[in-house]
C-alpha positions, 0 to 999 in steps of 0.5 A: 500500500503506497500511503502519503504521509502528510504534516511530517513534524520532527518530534525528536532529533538525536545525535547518533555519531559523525554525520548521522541522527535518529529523527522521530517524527509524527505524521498524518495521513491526510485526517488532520491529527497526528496519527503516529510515528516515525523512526530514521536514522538520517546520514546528513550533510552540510552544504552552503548552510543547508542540510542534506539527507543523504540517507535514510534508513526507517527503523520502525513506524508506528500508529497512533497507539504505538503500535507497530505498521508496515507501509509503503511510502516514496523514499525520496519524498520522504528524505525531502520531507525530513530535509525540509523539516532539518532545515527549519530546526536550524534556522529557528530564531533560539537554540533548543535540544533538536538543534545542538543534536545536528550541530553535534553530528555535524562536527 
């Protein structure tokens, strides 16, 4: 089952080692409330002062009762989504925990 995952928001973002991080995301599938979760390990890169997903690897996906579901979905769009979302973390106007997390794995 192809499924679009709209309003993908980073929850959590945690520095992994060199260039990686584990992001967990909440989602929607388009009903308007966050319906479940999402864990990545995400391979990062800086660039320009932008943040590229290089790589994503879904460790698990779960609902809304943190139960765990299969799903297909596009890879890339999903590395575009977290890209996006890595992208605004960063250029938030105050520091916060998600942020140290990617300056850390970037270093």
């Amino acid at each position: 089952m192809n499924l679009t995952i709209d309003n993908l928001k980073i929850d959590q973002v945690e520095c992994i080692d060199s260039n990686v991080v584990n992001v967990f995301c909440q989602f929607d599938t388009g009903k308007n409330y966050y319906e479940g979760g999402l864990s990545a390990d995400v391979v990062i890169s800086e660039e320009d002062g932008f943040i590229f997903a290089d790589a994503v690897k879904v460790n698990f996906v779960e609902d809304e009762d943190e139960n765990e579901i299969e799903l297909a979905f596009d890879a890339k769009e999903l590395e575009k989504k977290i890209e996006f979302n890595l992208n605004n973390i960063m250029n938030r106007p105050m520091m916060n925990e998600d942020e140290r997390q990617l300056i850390a794995a970037l270093s």
